[in-house]
PAZAMI-157652 format. One record per residue (C-alpha): x, y, z; residue in three letters. Coordinates in Angstrom, 2 decimals. Layout:
BEGIN
      xx      yy      zz resn
       X       Y       Z  ALA
...
//
This chain:
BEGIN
      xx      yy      zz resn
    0.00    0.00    0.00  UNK
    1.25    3.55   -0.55  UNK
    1.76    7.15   -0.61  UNK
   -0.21    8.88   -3.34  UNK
   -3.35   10.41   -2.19  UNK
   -7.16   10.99   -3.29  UNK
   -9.44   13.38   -1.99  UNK
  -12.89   13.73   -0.69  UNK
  -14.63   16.76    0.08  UNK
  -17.57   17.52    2.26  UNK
  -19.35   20.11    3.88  UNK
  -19.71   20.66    7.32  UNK
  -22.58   22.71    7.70  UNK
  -24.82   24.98    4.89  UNK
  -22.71   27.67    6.99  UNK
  -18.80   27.09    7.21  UNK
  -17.78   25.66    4.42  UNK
  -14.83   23.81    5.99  UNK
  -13.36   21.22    3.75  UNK
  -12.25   18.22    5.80  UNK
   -9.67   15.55    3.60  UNK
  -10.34   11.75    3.91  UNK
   -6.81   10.22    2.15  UNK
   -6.46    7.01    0.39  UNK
   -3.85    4.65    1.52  UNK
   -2.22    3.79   -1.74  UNK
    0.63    1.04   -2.46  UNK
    4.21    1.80   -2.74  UNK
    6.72   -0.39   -4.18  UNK
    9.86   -1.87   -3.20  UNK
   12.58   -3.69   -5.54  UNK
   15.82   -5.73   -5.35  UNK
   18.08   -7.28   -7.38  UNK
   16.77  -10.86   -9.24  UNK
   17.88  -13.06  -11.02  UNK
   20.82  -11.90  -13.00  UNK
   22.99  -13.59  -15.78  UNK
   26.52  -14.93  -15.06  UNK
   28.43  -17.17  -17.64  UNK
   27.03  -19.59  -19.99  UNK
   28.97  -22.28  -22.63  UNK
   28.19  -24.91  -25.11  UNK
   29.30  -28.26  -27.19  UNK
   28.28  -30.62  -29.48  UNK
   28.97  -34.18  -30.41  UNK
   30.13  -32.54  -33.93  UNK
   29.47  -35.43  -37.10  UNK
   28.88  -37.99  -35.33  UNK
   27.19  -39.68  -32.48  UNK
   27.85  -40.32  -28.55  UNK
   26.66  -41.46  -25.57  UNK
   28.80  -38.76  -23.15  UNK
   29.35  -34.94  -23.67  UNK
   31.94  -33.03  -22.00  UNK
   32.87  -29.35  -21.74  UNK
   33.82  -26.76  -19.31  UNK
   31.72  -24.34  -17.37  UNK
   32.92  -21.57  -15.44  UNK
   30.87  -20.22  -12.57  UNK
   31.82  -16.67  -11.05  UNK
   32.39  -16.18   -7.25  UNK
   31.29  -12.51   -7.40  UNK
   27.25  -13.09   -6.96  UNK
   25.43  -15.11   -3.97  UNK
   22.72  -17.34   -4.46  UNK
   23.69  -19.36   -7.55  UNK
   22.17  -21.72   -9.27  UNK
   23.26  -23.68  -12.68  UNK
   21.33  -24.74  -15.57  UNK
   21.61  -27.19  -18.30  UNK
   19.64  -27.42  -21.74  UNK
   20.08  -30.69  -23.65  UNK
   19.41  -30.75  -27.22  UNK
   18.91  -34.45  -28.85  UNK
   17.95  -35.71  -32.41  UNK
   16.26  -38.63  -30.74  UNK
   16.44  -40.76  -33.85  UNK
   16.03  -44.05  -31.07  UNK
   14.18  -42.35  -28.79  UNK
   17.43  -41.71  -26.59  UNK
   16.69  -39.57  -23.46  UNK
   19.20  -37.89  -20.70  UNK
   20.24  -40.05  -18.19  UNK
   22.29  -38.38  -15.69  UNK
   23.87  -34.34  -16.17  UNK
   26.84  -33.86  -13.55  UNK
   28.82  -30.15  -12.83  UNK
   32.36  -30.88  -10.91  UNK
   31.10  -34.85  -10.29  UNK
   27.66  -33.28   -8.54  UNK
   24.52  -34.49  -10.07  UNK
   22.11  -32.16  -11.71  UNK
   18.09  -32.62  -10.79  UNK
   16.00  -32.99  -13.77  UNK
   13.11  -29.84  -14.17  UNK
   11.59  -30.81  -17.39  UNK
   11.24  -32.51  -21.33  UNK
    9.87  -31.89  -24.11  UNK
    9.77  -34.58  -27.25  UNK
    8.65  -34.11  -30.48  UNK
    8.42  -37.91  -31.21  UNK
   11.59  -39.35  -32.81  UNK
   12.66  -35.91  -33.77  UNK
   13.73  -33.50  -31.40  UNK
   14.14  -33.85  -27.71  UNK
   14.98  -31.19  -24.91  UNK
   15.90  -31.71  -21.36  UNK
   16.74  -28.85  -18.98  UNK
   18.44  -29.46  -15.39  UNK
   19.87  -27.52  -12.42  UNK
   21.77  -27.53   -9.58  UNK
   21.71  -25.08   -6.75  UNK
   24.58  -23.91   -5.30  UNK
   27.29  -25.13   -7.90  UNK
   31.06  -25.15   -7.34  UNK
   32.42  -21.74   -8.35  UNK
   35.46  -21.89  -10.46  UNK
   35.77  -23.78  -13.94  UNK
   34.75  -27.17  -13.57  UNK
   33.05  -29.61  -16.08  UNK
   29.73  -30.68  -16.90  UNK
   29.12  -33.99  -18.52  UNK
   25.51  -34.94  -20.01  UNK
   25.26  -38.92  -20.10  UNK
   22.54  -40.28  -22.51  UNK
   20.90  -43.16  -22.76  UNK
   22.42  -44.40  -25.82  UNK
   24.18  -42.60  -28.14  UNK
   23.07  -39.68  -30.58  UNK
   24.03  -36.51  -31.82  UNK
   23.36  -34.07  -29.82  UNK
   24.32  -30.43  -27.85  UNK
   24.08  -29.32  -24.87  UNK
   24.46  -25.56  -23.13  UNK
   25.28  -24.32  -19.57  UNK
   24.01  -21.01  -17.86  UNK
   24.69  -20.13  -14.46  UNK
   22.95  -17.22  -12.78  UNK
   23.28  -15.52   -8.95  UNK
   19.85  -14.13   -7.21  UNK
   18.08  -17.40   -7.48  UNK
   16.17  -19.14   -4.26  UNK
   18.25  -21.82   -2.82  UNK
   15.06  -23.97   -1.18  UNK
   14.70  -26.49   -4.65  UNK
   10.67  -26.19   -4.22  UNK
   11.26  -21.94   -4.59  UNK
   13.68  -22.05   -7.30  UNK
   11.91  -22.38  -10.28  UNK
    8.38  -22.23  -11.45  UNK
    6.43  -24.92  -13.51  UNK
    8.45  -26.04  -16.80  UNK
    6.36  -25.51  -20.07  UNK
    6.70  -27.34  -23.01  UNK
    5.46  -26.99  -26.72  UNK
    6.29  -29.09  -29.90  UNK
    5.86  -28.28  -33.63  UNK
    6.21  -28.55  -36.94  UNK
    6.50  -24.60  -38.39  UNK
    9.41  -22.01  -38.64  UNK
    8.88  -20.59  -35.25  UNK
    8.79  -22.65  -32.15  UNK
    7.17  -20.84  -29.09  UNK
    6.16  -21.98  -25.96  UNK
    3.94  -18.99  -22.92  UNK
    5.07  -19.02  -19.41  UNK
    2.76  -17.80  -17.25  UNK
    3.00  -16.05  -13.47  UNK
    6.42  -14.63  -14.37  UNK
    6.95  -11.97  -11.84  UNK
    9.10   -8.85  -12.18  UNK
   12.94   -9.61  -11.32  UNK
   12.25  -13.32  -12.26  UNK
   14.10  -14.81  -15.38  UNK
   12.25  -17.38  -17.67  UNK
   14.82  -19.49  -19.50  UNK
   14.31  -21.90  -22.29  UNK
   15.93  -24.56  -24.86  UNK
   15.20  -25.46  -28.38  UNK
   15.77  -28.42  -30.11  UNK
   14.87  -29.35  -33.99  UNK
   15.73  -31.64  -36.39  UNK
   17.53  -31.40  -39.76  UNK
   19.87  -28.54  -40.17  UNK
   22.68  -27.93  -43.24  UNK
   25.86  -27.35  -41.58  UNK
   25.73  -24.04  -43.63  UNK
   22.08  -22.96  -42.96  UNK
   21.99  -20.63  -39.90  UNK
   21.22  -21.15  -36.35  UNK
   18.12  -20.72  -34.63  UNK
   17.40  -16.55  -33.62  UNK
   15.96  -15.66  -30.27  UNK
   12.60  -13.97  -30.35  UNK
   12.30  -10.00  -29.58  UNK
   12.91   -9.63  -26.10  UNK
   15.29  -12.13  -25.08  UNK
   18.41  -12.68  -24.81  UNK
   20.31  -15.55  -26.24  UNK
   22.80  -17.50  -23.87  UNK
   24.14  -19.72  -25.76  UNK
   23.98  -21.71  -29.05  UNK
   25.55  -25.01  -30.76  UNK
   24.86  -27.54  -33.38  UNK
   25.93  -30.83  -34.57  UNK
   27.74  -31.22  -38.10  UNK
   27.14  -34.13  -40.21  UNK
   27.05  -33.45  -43.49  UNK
   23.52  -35.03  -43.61  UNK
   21.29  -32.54  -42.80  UNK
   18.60  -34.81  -40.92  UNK
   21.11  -36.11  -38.75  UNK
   21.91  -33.15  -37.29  UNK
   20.04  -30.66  -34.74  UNK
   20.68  -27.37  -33.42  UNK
   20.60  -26.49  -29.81  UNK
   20.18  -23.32  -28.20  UNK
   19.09  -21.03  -24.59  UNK
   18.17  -17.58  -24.19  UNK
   16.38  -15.69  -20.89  UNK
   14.04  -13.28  -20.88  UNK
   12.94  -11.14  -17.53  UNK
    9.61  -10.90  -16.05  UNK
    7.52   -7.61  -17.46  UNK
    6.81   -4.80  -15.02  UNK
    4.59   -6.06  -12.65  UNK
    4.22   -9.56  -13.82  UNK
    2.55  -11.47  -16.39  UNK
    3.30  -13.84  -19.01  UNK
    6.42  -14.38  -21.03  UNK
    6.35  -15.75  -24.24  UNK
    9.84  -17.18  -25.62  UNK
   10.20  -18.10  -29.19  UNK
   12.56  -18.70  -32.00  UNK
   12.86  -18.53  -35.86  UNK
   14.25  -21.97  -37.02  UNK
   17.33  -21.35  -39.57  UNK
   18.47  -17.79  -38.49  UNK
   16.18  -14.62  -38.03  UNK
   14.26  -15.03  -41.31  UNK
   13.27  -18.74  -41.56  UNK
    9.97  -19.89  -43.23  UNK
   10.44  -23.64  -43.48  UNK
    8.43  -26.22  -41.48  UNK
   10.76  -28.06  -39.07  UNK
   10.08  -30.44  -36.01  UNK
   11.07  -28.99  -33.40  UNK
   10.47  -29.89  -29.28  UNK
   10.95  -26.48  -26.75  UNK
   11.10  -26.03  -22.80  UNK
   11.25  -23.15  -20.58  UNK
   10.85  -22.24  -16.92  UNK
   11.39  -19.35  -14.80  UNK
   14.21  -18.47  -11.96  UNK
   13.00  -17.28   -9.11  UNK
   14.85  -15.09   -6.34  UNK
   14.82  -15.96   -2.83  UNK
   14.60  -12.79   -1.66  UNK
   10.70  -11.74   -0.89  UNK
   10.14   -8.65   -0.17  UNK
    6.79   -7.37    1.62  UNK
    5.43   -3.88    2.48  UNK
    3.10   -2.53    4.58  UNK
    1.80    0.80    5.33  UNK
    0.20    3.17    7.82  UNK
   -0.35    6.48    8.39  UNK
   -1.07    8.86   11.10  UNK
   -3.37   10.19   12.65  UNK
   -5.99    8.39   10.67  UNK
   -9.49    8.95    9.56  UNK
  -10.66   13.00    8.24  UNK
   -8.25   15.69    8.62  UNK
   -8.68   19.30    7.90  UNK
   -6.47   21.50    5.19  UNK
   -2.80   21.98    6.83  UNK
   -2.65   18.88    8.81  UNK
    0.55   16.96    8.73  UNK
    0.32   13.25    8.43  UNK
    3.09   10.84    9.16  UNK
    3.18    7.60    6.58  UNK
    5.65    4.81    7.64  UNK
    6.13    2.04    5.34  UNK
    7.71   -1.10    6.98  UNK
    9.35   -3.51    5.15  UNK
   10.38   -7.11    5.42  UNK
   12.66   -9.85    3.73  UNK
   10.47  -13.04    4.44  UNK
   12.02  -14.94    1.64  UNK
   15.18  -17.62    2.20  UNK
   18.01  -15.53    1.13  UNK
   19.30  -11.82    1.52  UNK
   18.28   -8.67   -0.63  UNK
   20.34   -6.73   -2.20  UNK
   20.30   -3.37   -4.03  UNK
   17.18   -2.66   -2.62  UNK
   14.90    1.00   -3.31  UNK
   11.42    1.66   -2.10  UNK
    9.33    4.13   -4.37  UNK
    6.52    5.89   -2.78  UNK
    4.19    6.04   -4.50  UNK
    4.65    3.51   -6.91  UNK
    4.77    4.31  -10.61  UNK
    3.71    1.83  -12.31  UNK
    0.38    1.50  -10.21  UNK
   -2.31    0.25  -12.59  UNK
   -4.83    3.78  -12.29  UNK
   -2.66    6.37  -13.85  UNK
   -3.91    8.78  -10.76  UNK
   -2.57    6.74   -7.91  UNK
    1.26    7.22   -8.99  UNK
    1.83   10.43   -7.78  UNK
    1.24   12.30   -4.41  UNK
   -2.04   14.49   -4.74  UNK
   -3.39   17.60   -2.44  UNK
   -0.22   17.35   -0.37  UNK
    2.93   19.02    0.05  UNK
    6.01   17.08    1.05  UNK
    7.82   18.63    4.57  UNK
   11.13   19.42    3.80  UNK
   13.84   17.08    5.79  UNK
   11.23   14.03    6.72  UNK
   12.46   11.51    5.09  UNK
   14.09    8.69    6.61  UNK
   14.68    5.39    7.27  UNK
   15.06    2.98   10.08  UNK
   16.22   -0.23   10.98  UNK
   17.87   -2.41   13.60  UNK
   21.18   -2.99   11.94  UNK
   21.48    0.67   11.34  UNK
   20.49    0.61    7.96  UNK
   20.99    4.00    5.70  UNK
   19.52    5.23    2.12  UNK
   20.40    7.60   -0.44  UNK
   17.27    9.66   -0.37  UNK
   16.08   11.29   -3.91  UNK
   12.55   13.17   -4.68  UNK
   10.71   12.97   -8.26  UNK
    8.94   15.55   -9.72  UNK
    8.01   13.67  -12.47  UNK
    5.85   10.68  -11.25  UNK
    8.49    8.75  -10.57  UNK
   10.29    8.27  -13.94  UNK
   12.97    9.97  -12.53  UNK
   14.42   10.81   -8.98  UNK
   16.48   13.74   -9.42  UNK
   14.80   16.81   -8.42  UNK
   16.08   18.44   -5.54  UNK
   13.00   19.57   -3.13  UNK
   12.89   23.35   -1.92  UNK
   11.14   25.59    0.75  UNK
    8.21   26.79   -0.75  UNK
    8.37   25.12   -4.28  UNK
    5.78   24.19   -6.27  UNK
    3.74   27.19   -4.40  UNK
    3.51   24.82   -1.33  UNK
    4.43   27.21    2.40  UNK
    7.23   27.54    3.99  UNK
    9.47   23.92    5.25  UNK
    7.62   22.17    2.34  UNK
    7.38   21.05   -1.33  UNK
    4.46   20.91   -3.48  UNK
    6.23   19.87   -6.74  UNK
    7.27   16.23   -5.03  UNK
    5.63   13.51   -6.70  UNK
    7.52   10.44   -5.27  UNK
   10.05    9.78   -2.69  UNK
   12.75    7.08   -3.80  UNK
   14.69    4.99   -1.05  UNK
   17.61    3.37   -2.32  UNK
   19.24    1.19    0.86  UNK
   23.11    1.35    0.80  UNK
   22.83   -1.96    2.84  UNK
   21.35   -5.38    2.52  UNK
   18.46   -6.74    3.92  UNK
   18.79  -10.27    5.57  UNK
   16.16  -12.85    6.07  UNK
   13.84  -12.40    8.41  UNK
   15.02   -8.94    8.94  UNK
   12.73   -5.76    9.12  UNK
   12.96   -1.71    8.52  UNK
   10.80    1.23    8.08  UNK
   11.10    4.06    6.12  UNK
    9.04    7.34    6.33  UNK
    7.97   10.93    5.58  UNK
    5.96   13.49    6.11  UNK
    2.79   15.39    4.53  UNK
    0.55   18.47    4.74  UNK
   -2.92   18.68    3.21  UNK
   -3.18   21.29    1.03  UNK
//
C-alpha cells in the first residue's frame, strides 16, 4: 500500500464551508536485485554420435545465491533420453522434457549452489546420438529447490517458429528456455531468439547429412513490469526462416529468494482538515530464504495500474522528513521525483511548487535506495511526512 493520495470533500454545515480531507492509503513499491545472468557455454557431439558430452563451465564467485542450468538438445532418432547431467562430479536434478516424437528432444536441469570456479559438466545419454548441450549459471536465485523455479512448459511443432507462454512470471524473475529441432545444413543458420530475449548460448551438430543433425540453443528473458506472461520463441534457420521443421521447446522461470513485503500506515488516521501533517511509515520485510540486495522503495509507486494513484495528490512534502530505520542501522540515499516517478532527481525546496514555507508541493515520489542489505527475516521502516493542502 502507498503514498499517493485521493481526496474527498464535504461540507460541514450549509454555513462554514470547511473542507475536511479523507486520504487514500495507496501502495508503494519496493525492488531488489533478481535473477541476474553470469556465464554460460556450449558443445556438441560434432558429425557424429555419442553417448557422453563433456565441456567446461565456469561459474563466477562474485554473486550469492547461484544456481546452474543445463539445456540438452537431442535428435532422438532411437528415442534416446538424458540419463544423468553432472557439474564438478555433482549431479544435476532434472526440471523438465519436451519430445517431439523421434525428432527432437529437450531436457533442462539444475543444480543449486554449484562449485564456483571452472569445472566440467558432462551430459550422459541413454544411448548414443548426436546431440548439444548448453550451460548457464545465474546468482539471485532461491536456494530452497521447491522456490527455485516455477512450472516447466513445453510446446512441440512442426513450423518455422517454435514458441512456448510461461505464465506467473513476476518482475525480477528470469524465464529461460531450450530449443531443439531436427535437420539442419551445416551451412544454414542457427536458430534466432525472439524479440525480447536474450540468447545464452547456441551449438549444433555437423554431419554433413542434414537430418542427422540438430541445433541447440538457450536464451532468458525477464519478467515484465509487474508480472505477467512471457512468451519465448525462435525462428528456425536464423532470423528469417519460413520452413516447417520439427522442433520440441522447454522453458521455466528463476526465481529469487529474496521476498520482499510492504506494509503501510499512516497517522493520525481517519478525516483531517487543510494543513494537517500526516506521518506515513512504510515497513518492510525480507520473508524470503536468502538476503536482498540493491534494494529502493518508491513511494508512491509508478507503475500502479490507475494512472492517478502514482503520484502524491493535495499534499505538500515537509522538507527534511524523510528517513529510514532499521535495527542494523540501515541507511539510504534519499532522492525526490517531480516527475511521477520516472525519474528521482529533483532536488525539493522551501516553498516550491507554491507549497508554504518547510515544504514542497512539486514532489511527486520519494525514492529509497538502501546502501545496505536486507537479511532474512530482517525488518525496517522508512518514512515521511505530509501536509494537506
Amino acid at each position: 500500500m502507498s503514498g499517493s493520495l485521493f481526496t474527498r470533500i464535504k461540507a460541514v454545515s450549509p454555513l462554514k464551508c470547511l473542507a475536511l480531507f479523507s486520504f487514500l492509503l495507496l501502495a508503494p513499491q519496493i525492488q531488489a536485485q533478481g535473477v541476474a545472468f553470469d556465464a554460460s557455454s556450449s558443445s556438441n557431439t560434432g558429425t557424429g554420435t555419442a553417448a557422453t558430452l563433456t565441456w567446461s563451465h565456469t561459474v563466477g564467485s562474485s554473486g550469492v545465491n547461484r544456481i546452474l542450468i543445463v539445456g540438452v538438445s537431442i535428435r532422438n532418432a532411437s528415442s534416446q533420453t538424458v540419463s544423468s547431467v553432472t557439474y564438478n562430479g555433482t549431479n544435476l536434478t532434472l526440471v523438465g522434457q519436451s519430445t517431439n516424437s523421434t525428432n527432437a528432444r529437450v531436457e533442462i536441469w539444475r543444480l543449486i549452489a554449484p562449485a564456483t570456479g571452472a569445472h566440467n559438466v558432462v551430459v550422459t545419454l541413454s544411448a548414443a546420438a548426436r546431440f548439444a548441450g548448453g550451460a548457464a549459471s545465474f546468482t539471485g536465485v532461491s536456494q530452497t529447490a521447491s522456490l527455485a523455479l516455477g512450472v516447466f512448459f513445453s510446446a512441440i511443432g512442426n513450423t518455422p517458429t517454435p514458441t512456448v507462454s510461461v505464465t506467473s512470471v513476476a518482475q525480477g524473475q528470469l524465464v529461460i528456455d531450450t530449443i531443439a529441432n531436427a535437420n539442419l545444413a551445416t551451412g544454414t543458420a542457427a536458430p534466432c531468439a525472439g524479440t525480447g530475449q536474450t540468447q545464452r548460448w547456441s551449438d549444433r551438430t555437423t554431419n554433413g547429412t542434414a537430418g542427422n543433425n540438430t541445433p541447440g540453443a538457450g536464451s532468458t528473458e525477464p519478467g515484465p513490469a509487474g508480472g505477467g506472461t512471457v512468451t519465448m520463441s525462435w525462428i528456425l534457420q536464423g532470423c528469417s526462416g519460413t520452413t516447417n521443421r520439427q522442433w520440441a521447446m522447454g522453458a521455466v522461470t528463476l526465481k529469487q529468494g529474496a521476498v520482499l513485503t510492504l506494509n503501510k500506515s499512516v497517522s493520525p488516521v481517519g478525516t483531517q482538515q487543510p494543513g494537517t501533517d500526516l506521518a506515513y511509515t512504510v515497513t518492510f520485510t525480507n520473508s524470503g530464504d536468502s538476503t536482498a540486495q540493491t534494494v529502493v522503495i518508491t513511494d508512491p509507486n509508478p507503475n500502479n495500474v490507475i494512472v492517478t494513484q502514482r503520484a502524491f495528490a493535495n499534499v505538500d512534502y515537509k522538507l527534511g522528513s524523510a528517513s529510514i530505520s532499521a535495527p542494523w542501522n540501515a541507511t539510504a540515499t534519499i532522492r525526490f521525483s517531480n516527475d511521477g516517478g520516472a525519474t528521482c532527481v529533483y532536488t525539493p525546496s522551501s516553498g516550491g511548487g507554491g507549497a508554504p514555507p518547510g515544504y514542497d508541493r512539486a514532489v511527486t515520489n520519494i525514492c529509497w535506495a538502501l546502501n545496505t542489505n536486507v537479511a532474512v527475516g530482517a525488518s525496517g521502516t522508512v518514512s515521511f511526512i505530509s501536509r494537506i493542502q
